[in-house]
Rosetta silent file (secondary structure, phi, psi, omega in degrees, C-alpha in Angstrom):
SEQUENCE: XXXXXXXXXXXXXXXXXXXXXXXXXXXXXXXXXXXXXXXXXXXXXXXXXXXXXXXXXXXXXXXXXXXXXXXXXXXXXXXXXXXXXXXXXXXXXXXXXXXXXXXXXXXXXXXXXXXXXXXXXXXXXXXXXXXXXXXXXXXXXXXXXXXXXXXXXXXXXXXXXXXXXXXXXXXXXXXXXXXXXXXXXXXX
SCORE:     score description
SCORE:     0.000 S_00000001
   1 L     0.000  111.691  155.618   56.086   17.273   33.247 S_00000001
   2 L   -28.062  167.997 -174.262   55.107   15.744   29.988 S_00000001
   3 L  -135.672  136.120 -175.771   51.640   15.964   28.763 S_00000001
   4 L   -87.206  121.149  163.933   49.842   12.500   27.828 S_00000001
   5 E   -59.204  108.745 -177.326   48.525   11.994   24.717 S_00000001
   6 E  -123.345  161.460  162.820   45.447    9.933   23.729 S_00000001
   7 L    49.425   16.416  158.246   43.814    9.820   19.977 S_00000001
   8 L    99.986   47.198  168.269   46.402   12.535   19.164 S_00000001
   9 E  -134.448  136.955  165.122   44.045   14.713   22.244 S_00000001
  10 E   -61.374  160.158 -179.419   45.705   15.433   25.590 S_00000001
  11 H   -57.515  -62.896  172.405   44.454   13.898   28.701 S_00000001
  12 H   -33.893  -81.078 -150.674   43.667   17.634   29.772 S_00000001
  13 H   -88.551   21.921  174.189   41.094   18.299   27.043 S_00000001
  14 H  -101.786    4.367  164.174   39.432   15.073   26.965 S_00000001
  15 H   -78.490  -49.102  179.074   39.086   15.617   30.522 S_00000001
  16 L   -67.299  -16.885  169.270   37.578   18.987   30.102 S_00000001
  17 L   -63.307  -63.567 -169.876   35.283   16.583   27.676 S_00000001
  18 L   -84.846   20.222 -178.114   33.975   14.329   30.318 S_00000001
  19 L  -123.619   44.266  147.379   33.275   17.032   33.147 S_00000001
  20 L    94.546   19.469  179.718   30.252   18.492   31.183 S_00000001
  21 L  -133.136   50.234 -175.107   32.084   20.894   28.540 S_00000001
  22 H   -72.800  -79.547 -166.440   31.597   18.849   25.269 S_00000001
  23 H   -44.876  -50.091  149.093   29.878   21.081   23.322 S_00000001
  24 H   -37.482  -51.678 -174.871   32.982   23.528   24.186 S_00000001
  25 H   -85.264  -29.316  170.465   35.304   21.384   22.917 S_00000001
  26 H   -53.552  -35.666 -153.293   33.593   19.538   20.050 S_00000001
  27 H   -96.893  -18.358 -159.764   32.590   23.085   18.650 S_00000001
  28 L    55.677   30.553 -167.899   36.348   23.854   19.452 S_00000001
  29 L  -116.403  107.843  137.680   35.084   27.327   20.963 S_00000001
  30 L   -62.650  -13.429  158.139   36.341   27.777   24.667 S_00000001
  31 L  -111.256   64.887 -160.944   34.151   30.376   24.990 S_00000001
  32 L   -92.329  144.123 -164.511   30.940   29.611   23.898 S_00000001
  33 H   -75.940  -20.988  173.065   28.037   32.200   24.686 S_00000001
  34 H   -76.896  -32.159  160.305   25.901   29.356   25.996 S_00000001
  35 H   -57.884  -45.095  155.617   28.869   28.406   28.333 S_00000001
  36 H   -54.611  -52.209 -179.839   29.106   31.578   29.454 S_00000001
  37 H   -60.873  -29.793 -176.467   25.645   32.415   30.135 S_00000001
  38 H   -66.353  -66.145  177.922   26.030   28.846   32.488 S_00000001
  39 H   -42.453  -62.017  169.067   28.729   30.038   34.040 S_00000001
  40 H   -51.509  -54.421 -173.975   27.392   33.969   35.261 S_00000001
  41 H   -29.502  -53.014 -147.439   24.095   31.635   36.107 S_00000001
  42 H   -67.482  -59.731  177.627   26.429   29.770   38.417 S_00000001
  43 H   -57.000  -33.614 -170.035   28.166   32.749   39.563 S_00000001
  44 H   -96.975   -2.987  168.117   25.320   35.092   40.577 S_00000001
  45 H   -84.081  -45.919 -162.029   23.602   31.969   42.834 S_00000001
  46 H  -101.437  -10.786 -173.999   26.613   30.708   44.352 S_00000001
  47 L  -112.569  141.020 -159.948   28.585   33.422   44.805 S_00000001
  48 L  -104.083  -35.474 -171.452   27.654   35.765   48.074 S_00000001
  49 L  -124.458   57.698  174.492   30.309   38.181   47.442 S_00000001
  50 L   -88.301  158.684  175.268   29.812   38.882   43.662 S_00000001
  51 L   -68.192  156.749  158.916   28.509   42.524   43.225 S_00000001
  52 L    86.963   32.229  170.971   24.625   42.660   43.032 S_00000001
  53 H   -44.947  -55.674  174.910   24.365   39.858   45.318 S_00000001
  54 H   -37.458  -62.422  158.738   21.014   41.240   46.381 S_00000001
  55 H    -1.423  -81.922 -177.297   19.808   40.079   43.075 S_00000001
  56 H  -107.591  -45.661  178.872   20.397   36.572   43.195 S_00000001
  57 H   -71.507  -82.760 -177.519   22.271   35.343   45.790 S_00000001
  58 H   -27.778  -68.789 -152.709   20.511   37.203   48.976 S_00000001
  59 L   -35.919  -31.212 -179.468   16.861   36.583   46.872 S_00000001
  60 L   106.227    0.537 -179.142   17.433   32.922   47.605 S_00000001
  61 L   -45.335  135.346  177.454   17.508   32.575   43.077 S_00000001
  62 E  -153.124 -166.003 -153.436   19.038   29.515   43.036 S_00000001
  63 L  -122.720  161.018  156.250   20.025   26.995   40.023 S_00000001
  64 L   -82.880  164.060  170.287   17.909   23.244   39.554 S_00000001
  65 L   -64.984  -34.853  164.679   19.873   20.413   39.918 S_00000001
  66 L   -86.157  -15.861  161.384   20.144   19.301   36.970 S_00000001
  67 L   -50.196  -30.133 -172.152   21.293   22.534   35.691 S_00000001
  68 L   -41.485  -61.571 -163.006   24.388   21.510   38.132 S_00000001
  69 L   -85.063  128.653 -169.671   25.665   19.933   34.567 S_00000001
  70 H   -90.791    3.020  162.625   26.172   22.004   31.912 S_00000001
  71 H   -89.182  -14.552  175.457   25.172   19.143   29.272 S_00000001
  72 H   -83.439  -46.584 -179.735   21.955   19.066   31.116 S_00000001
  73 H   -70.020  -36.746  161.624   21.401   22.312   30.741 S_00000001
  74 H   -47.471  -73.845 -155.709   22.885   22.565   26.868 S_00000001
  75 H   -64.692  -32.942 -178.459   20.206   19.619   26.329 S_00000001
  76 H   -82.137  -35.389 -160.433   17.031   21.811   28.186 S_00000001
  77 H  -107.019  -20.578  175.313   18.143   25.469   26.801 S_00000001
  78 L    73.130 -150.648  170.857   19.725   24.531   23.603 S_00000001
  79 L   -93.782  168.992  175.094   22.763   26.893   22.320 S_00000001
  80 L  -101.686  141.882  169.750   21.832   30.353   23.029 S_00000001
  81 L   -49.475  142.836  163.190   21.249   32.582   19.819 S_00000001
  82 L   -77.781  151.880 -150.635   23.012   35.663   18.978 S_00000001
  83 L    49.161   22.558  166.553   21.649   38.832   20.753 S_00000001
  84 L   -81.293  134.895  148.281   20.444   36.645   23.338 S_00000001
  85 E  -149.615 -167.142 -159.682   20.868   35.888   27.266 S_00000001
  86 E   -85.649  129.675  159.758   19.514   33.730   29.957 S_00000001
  87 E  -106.754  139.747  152.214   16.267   35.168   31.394 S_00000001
  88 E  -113.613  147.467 -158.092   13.853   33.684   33.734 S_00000001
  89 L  -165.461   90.230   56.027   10.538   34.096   32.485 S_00000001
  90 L   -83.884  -14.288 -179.347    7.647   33.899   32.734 S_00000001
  91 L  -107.315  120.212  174.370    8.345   34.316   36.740 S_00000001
  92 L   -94.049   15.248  155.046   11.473   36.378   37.148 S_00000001
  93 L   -90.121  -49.596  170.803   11.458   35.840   41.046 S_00000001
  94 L    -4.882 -177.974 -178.209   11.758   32.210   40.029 S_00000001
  95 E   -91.968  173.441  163.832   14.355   29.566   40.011 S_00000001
  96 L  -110.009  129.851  168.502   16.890   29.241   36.665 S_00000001
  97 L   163.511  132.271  160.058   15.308   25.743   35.933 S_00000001
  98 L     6.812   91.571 -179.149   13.570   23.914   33.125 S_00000001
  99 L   115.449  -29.866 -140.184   10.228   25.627   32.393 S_00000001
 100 L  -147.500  -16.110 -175.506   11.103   29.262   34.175 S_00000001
 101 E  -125.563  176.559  171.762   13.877   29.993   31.690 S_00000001
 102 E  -164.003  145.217  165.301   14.446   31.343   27.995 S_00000001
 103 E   -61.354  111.674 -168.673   17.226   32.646   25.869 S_00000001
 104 E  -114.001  163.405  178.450   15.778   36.669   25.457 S_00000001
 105 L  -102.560 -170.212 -159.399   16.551   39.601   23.679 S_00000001
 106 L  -103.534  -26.015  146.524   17.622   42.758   25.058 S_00000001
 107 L   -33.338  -75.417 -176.987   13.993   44.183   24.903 S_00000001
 108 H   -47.832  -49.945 -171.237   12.600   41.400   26.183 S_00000001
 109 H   -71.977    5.834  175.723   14.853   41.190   29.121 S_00000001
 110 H  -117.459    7.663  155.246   14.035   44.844   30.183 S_00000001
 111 L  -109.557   19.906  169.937   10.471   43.904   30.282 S_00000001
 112 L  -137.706   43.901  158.106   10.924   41.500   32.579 S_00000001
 113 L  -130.358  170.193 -170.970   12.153   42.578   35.809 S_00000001
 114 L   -40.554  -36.264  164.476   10.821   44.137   39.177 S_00000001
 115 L   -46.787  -24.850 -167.872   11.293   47.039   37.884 S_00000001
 116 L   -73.966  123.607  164.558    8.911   46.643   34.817 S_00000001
 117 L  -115.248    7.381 -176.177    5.577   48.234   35.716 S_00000001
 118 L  -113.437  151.693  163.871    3.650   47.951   32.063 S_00000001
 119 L  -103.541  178.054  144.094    2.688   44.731   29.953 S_00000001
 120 H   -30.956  -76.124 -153.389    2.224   45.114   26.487 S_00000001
 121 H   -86.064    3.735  145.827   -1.646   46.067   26.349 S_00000001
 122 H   -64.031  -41.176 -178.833   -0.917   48.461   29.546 S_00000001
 123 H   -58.608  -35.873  165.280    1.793   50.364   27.361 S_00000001
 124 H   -50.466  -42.327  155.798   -0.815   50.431   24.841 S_00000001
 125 H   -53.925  -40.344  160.816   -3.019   51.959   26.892 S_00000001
 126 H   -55.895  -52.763 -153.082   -0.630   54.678   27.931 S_00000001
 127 H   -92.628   16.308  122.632    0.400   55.613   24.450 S_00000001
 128 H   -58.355  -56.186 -173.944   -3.633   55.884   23.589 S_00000001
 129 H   -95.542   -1.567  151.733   -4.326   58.229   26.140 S_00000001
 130 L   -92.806  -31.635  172.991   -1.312   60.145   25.257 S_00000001
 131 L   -49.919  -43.217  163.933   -1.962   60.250   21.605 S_00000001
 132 L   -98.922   86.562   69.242   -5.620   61.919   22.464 S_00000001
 133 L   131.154    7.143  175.540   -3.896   64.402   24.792 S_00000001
 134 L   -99.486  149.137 -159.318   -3.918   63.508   28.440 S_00000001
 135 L   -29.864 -179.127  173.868   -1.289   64.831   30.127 S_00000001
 136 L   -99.711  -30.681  179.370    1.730   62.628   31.033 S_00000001
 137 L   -87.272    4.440  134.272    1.253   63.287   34.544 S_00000001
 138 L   -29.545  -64.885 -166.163   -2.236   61.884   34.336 S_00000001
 139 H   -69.667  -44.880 -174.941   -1.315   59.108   32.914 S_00000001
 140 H   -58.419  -33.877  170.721    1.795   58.593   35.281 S_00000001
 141 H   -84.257  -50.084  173.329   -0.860   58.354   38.397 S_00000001
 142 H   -37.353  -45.418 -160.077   -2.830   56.141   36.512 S_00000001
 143 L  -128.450    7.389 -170.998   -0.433   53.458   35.977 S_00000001
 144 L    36.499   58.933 -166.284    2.182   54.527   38.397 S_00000001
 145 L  -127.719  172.444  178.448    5.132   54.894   36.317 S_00000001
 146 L   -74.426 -179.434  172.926    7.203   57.962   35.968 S_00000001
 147 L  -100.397    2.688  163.692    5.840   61.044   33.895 S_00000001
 148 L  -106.776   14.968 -158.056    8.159   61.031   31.162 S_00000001
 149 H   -84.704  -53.951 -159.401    7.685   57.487   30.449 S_00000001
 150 H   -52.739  -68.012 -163.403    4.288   58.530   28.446 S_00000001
 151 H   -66.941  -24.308 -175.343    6.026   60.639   25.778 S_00000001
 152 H   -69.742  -42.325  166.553    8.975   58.016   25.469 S_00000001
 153 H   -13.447  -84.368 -164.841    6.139   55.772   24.450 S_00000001
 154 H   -69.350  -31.247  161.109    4.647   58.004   21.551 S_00000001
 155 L   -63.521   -7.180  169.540    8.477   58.940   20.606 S_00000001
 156 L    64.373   26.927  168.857    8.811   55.393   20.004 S_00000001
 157 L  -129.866   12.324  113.965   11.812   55.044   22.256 S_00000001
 158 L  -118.483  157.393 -169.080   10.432   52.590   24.630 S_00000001
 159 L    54.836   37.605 -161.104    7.887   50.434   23.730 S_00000001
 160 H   -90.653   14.847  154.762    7.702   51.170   20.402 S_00000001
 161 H   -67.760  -68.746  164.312    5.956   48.493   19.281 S_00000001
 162 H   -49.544  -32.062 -154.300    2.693   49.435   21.731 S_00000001
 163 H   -89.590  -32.170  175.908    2.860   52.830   20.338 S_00000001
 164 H   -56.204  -32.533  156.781    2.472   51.488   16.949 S_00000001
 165 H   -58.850  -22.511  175.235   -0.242   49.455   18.128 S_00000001
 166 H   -78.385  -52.976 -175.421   -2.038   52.181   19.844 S_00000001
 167 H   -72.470   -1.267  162.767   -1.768   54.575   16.756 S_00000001
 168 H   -78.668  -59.878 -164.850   -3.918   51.699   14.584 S_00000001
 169 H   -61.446  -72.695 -165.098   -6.462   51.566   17.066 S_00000001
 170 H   -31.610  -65.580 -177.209   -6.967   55.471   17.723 S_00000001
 171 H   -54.052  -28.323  178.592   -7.032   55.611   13.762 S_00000001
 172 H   -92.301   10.970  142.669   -9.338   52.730   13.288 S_00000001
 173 H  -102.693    5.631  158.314  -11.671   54.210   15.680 S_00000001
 174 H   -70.041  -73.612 -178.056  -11.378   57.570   14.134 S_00000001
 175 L   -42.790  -34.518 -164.146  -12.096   56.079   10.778 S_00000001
 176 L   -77.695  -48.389 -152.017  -15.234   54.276   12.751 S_00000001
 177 L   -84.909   91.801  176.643  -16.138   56.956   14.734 S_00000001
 178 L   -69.052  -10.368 -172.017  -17.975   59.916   12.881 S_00000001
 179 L   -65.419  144.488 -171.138  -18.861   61.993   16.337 S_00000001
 180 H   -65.766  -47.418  179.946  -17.227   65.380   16.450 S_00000001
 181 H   -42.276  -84.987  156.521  -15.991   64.332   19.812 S_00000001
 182 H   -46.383  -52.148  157.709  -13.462   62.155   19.198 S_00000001
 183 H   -31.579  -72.422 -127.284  -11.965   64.103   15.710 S_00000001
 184 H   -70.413  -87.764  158.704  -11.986   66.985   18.396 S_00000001
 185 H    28.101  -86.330  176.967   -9.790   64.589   20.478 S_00000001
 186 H   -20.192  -54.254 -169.681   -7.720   63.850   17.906 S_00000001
 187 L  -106.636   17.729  159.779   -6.942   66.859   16.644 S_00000001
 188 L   -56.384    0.000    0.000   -5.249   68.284   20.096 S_00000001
């Protein structure tokens, strides 16, 4: 079977044009990372016997409507960035729809699932009371997190952003703070 020819473009891709995959084809990229992330979107709502169903599918996670079209969604989400993927945020029980989602970093997206039991100014707070000395398993009942989570903190190999934030404040209340008490602190 021949293949028909229009504007020197086959029927095929100017077909793949009008069913919502312009921005594939314009950019000449069949694989575009914003096409992709649309696609897994699709796939972890609609499909019941993808692995990790429990995730999305079971949760009831579902897609908006207009999301159905991936030019709708290309027009709401924009291309996605490199070292990016689709998050929902700020509620990550949520829908994928307008409003609920954002192209994230790899950080970002690992502070924003069920699993996550710190914010920002809670991590700070851990990596303050480990920096003046209480224990990790102190801390770990406090905020109900594991106990080696404290020291990855002040190691700066999660969160290490909070710990840097934490180590200004201790010092700029050191520097404030002339009482023996706090030095004494300090200097555990």
């Amino acid at each position: 079977m021949s293949e028909t020819f229009v504007d020197g473009r086959s029927l095929r891709s100017l077909a793949r044009v009008s069913h919502g995959h312009a921005s594939r084809e314009i950019n000449g990229n069949k694989n575009s990372r914003t096409y992709s992330s649309w696609m897994a979107m699709r796939t972890r709502c609609t499909n019941p016997k993808r692995e990790n169903s429990d995730r999305y599918f079971d949760r009831g996670i579902t897609i908006c409507e207009r999301w159905e079209s991936f030019d709708n969604f290309l027009a709401d989400m924009g291309e996605r960035p490199e070292g990016t993927s689709l998050d929902r945020y700020p509620d990550f029980n949520g829908n994928y729809e307008p409003g609920n989602c954002r192209w994230a970093t790899p950080r970002e997206q690992a502070r924003n699932t069920r699993r996550t039991r710190l914010d920002f100014n809670s991590a700070v707070g851990v990596a303050i009371l480990r920096i003046i000395g209480v224990s990790c398993k102190d801390i770990a009942e406090m905020f109900g997190i594991s106990e080696s989570l404290p020291r990855e903190i002040v190691k700066r190999r999660s969160w290490p952003d909070a710990c840097e934030t934490a180590e200004r404040l201790v010092q700029r209340h050191a520097d404030q703070d002339e009482t023996s008490e706090f030095k004494r602190l300090l200097a555990k």
